[in-house]
C-alpha positions in Angstrom: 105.3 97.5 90.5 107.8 96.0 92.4 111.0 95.7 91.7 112.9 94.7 94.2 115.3 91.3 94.0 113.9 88.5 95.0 116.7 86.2 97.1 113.9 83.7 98.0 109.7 82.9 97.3 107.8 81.9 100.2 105.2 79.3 99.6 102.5 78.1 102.0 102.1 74.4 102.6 98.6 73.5 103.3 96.5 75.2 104.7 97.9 75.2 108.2 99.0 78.9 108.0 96.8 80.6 106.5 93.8 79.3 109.3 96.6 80.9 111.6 97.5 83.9 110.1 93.6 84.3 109.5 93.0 84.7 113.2 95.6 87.2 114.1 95.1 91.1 114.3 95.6 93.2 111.2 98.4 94.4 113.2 100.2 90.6 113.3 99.7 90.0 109.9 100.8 93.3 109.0 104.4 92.8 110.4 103.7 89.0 109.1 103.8 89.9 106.0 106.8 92.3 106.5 108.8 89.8 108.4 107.9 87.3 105.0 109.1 89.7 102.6 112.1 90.9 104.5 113.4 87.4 104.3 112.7 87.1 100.5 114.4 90.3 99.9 117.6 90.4 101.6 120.4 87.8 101.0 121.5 87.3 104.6 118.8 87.3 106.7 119.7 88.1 110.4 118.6 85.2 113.0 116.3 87.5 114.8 113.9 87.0 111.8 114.9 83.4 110.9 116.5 80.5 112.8 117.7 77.1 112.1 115.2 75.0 114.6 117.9 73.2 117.4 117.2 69.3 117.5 115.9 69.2 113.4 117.3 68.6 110.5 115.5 71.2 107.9 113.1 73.0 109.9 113.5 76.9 110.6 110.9 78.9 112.4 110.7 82.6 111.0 110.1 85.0 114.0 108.1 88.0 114.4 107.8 89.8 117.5 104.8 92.6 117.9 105.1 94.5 121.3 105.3 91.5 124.4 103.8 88.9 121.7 105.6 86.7 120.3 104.9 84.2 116.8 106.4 81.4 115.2 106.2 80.2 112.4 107.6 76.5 110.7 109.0 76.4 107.2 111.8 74.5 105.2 113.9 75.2 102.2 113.5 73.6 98.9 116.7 74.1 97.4 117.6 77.5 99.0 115.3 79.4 97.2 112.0 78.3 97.9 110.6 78.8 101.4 108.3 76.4 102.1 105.6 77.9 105.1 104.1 75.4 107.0 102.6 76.0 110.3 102.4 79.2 113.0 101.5 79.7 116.8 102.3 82.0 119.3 104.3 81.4 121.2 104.1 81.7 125.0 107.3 79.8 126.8 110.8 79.4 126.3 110.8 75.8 125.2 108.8 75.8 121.4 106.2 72.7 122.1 106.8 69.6 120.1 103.1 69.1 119.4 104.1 72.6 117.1 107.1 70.3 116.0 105.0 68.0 114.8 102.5 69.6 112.7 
C-alpha cells in the first residue's frame, strides 16, 4: 500500500494522452509515470519537472527528459490540487509548436 502524501492528483483529460503515452517505449512511460507521481508527491515541485507555459494564462507542460529525448506534456490546475493532463508530444525544437498549444 502506499502511503505516501499526496500534495496533488493528476487526472487525464480526454483521451489525448493516453493515445500518446500508448505509443511511447516502456522506458518513456516508465519515467512518465515517475515524473507524474513526483509532482503529486512533493510540495514544491522543481521547474525542471514542471513549468508555467510563457505566453498562457493556466497551462503548464510537465517535462520529462529520457537520454537526448525530450516529452511534453499539457496540463492545468483545478484549484491547486487537481492536475488536469491534457495532451503530450515530443518534443524536437526549442520553440514548443502552437499546433501543441492548441490541442
Amino acid at each position: 500500500m502506499n502511503s505516501k502524501k499526496k500534495y496533488r492528483t493528476a487526472i487525464f483529460y480526454k483521451d489525448y494522452f493516453e493515445k500518446f503515452f500508448l505509443e511511447q517505449n516502456d522506458k518513456v512511460k516508465s519515467k512518465i509515470i515517475w515524473t507524474i507521481q513526483l509532482i503529486e508527491e512533493i510540495e514544491r515541485v522543481p521547474e525542471s519537472y514542471l513549468k508555467h507555459l510563457e505566453s498562457t494564462d493556466v497551462l503548464y507542460e510537465i517535462r520529462v527528459k529520457l537520454g537526448n529525448n525530450i516529452f511534453r506534456i499539457f496540463c492545468f490546475f483545478d484549484e491547486g490540487k487537481l492536475i488536469i493532463i491534457a495532451n503530450g508530444f515530443q518534443k524536437k525544437t526549442q520553440k514548443t509548436p502552437k499546433a501543441e498549444i492548441v490541442k
